[in-house]
N, C-alpha and C positions, 0 to 999 in steps of 0.2 A: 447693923449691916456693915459690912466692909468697904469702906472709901478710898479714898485718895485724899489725901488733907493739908493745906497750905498752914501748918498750925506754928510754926513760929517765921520772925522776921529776917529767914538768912535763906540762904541755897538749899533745896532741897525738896523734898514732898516727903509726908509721913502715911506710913497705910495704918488704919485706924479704925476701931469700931464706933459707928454713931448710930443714932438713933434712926429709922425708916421715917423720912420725910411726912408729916399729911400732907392732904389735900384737899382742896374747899370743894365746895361745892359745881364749880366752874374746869377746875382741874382734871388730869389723870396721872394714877401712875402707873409709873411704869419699870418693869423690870428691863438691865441693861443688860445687853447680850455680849456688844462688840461697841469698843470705843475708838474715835483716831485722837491720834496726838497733836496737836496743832500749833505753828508756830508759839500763837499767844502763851500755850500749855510751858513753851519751852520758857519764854518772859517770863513766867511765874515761877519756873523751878530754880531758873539764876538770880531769881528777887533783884533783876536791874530797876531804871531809875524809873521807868513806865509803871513796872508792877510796883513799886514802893508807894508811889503817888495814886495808885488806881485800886488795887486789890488789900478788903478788909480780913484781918485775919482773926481768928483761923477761918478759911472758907475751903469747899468743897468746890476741887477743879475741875476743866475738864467741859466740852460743849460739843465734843461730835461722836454721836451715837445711832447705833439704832436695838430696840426692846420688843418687847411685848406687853402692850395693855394688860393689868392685873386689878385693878380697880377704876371707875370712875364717879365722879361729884354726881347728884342728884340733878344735876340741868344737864348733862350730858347726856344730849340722843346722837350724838353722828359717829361714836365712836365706841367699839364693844370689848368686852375683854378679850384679850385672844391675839386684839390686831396686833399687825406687825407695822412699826411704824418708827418714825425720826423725826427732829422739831427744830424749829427753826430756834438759834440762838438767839435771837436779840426779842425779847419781851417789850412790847410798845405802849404808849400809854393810851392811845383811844380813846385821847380828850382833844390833841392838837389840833390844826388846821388841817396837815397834811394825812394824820392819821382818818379826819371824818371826811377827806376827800379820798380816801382810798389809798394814797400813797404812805403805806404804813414802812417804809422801809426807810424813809423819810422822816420818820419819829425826832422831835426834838427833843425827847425823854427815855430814850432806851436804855434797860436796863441789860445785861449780858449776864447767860448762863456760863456757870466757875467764873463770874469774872465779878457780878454785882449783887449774885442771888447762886445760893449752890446749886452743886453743875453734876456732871453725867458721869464722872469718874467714880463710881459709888453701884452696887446692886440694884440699887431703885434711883429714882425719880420722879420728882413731881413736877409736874409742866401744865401751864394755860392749855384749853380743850383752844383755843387760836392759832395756839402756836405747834400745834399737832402736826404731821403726813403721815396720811398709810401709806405704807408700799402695796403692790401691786404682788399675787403671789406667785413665788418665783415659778411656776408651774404653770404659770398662765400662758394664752396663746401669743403674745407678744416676745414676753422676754427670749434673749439670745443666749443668756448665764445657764447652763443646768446647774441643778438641785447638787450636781456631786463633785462639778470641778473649782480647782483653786486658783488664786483667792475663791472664794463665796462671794454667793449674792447678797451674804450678809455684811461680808468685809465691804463691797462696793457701797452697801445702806449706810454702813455704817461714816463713809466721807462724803453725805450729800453736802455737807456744810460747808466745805473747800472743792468741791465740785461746783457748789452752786454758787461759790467767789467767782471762780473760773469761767464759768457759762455767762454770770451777768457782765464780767467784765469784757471776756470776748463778744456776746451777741449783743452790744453796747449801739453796734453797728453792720451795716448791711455787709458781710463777707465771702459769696458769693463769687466768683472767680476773680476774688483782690490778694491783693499781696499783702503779706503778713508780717510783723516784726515781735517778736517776741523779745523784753529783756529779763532777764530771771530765767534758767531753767529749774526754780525750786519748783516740788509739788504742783501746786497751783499757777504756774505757767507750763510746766508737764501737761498738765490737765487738760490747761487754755489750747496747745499746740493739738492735744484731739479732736479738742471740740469745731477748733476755726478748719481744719480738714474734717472734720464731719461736716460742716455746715457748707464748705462745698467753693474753700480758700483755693487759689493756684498755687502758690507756694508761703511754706510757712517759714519763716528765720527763727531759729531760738539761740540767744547768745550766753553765754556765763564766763566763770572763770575757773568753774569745778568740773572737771572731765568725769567725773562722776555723774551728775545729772547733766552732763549733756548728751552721756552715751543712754539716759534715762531718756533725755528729749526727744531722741532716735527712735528709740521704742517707741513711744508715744506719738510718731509719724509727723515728727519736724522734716523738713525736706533739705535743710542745713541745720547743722548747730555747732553752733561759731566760738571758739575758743577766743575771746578780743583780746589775747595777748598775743596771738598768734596771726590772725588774719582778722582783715579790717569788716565793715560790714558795707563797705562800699569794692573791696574786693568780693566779697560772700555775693553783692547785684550784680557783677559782670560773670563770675560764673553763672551766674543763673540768664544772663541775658538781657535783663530789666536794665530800663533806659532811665527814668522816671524818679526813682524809690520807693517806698511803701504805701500802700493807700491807708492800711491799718496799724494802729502802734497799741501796744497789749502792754505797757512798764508794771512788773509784779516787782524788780527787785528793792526798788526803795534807791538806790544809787548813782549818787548827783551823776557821776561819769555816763551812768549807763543810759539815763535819759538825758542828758547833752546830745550823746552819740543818735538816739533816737529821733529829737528834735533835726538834727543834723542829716537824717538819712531818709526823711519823709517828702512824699511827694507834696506838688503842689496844693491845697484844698485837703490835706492828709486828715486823719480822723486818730487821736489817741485816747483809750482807756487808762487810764491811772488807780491800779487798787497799792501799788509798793509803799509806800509809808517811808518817807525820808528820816535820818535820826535827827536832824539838821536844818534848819534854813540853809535853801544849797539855792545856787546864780544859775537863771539860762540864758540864752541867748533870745530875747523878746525880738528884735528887729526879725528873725528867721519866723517866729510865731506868726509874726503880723504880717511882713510879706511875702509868704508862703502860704497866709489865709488859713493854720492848721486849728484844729480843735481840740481842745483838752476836756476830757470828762472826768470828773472823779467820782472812785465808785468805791463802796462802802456796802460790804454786806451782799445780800441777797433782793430780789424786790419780791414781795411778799404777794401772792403766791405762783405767781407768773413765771419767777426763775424756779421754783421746783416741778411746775408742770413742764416745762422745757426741758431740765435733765432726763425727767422718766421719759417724755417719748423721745432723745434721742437713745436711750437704754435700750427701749422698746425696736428703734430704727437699726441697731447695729453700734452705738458707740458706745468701746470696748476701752475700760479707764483700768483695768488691773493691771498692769505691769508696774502701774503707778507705786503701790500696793505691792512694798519689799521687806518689811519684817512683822514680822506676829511672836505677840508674848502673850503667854497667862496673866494675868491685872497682877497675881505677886510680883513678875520680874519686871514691874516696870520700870526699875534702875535701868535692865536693858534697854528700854525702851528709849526713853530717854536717854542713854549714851549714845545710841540709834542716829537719833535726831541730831541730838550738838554734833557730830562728827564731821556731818553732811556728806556722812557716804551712805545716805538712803532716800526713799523714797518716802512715800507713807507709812506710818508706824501703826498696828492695829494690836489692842488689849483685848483679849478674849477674857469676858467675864462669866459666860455659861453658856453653853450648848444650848442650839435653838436656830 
């Protein structure tokens, strides 16, 4: 079959033929239809100093998909050939404390798909019957996507993975007519700025420093998006009226400044989500943590399977994540794909690997 292959120790991916994965008994596989490209994807092709330390080569990249079931293991009853379906990336081990309490997202042993066990960039795949989702078929009486317009419903299956960052990091907390701050307009705080106006925000802030996805945050129904070289985000509260600061803090980018500025603009008793990944030990300002009484959460991943029943029925309810979803290539030109992405003049990147 045709992959995607991290096969030597430098810049790059090689497309390649290997061998069709098994799969045990517990497994399925599955044929891939539509891939997204994902930051980590991007880590992997510039072999910086994460991927050197983290990723065994040659490994099969690659973790947001969605397929169709083509085989399953001999214990597999809840899943049939046919389905249409996406998996969660982090394989757990379902021995830990928190895995046999339920909280598998909380894994002290997770393994990552393309990252620790071959991944989704490839015609097939093999995956845990655990780490399985159906979709729902797009023809059902729920969904808002039809069967013919673009993106697809398959392009949206296909980023439940960075959908479902986005969802657990924004409904982290109660958002309900609160004020919202978003820093990061990549992807995944795109995402976040749909999700917290679906979920029923008064106003959302999304700040960066790329006019490119800020004019993406716009789409995605940020009700400012703040250029912080240009205007403050304590100017960005008085246009808006707000006395207070934020109730909600959503940090996707990773960047000491941007979460200073965040810490700095949160109301009293404030509540922050943290999924950005610092490259750095970076300094805040504690004395403001502590007498401002804020919270910091850090969030990692998806919570297994609570944030995917949450994406589908806000799917179901009307939240419309495609604009996210700005370039499509066939899996050969994924050179484009990835120049796509490093540029940072895009959105979502999606591989088409076969009709379906």
């Amino acid at each position: 079959m045709a992959a995607l292959v991290k096969r030597k120790r430098e810049e790059g991916l090689w497309l390649e033929q290997v061998p069709v994965p098994d799969y045990g008994i517990n497994d399925v596989l599955i044929e891939v239809l539509r891939t997204g490209i994902c930051g980590t994807d991007v880590h992997i092709y510039n072999w910086d100093a994460w991927a050197q330390k983290t990723i065994p080569v040659p490994m099969v990249v690659g973790h947001e998909f969605v397929g169709k079931i083509v085989a399953v293991g001999s214990n597999v009853h809840d899943f049939s050939e046919g389905d249409i379906v996406s998996g969660e990336g982090h394989v757990v081990c379902g021995r830990c404390r928190n895995c046999l309490a339920g909280r598998r997202h909380l894994c002290t042993d997770t393994k990552g798909i393309g990252v620790n066990r071959p991944g989704a960039f490839a015609e097939y795949l093999a995956l845990p019957m655990t780490n399985v989702w159906v979709h729902e078929h797009h023809d059902g009486p729920h969904f808002t996507i039809k069967p013919d317009e673009q993106p697809s419903i398959r392009d949206v299956q296909s980023i439940f993975d960075p959908l479902g960052n986005a969802v657990h990091t924004a409904l982290s907390f109660d958002l309900l007519g609160e004020d919202v701050l978003i820093t990061g307009a990549g992807p995944i705080g795109c995402m976040a700025a749909a999700v917290a106006r679906h979920a029923g925000a008064r106003y959302v802030v999304v700040t960066d420093v790329n006019p490119y996805r800020l004019e993406l945050a716009r789409k995605m129904g940020a009700t400012l998006a703040v250029d912080v070289r240009e205007q403050s985000i304590g100017d960005a509260q008085k246009q808006l009226g707000m006395k207070e600061g934020f109730d909600v803090g959503l940090e996707m980018s990773g960047n000491p400044h941007a979460f200073r500025d965040m810490i700095a603009n949160m109301a009293h008793g404030g509540k922050i989500s943290m999924l950005g990944i610092p490259e750095k030990d970076m300094a805040i300002d504690w004395n403001a943590v502590v007498f401002n009484m804020l919270t910091i959460k850090g969030i990692y991943g998806r919570e297994m399977y609570e944030t995917w029943y949450k994406m589908t029925v806000m799917l179901q309810s009307g939240l419309d994540i495609r604009p996210v979803i700005t370039h499509h290539y066939g899996y050969e030109q994924f050179e484009k794909g990835f120049d796509a992405m490093r540029s940072g003049q895009s959105g979502k990147v999606v591989l088409k690997w076969k009709e379906g």
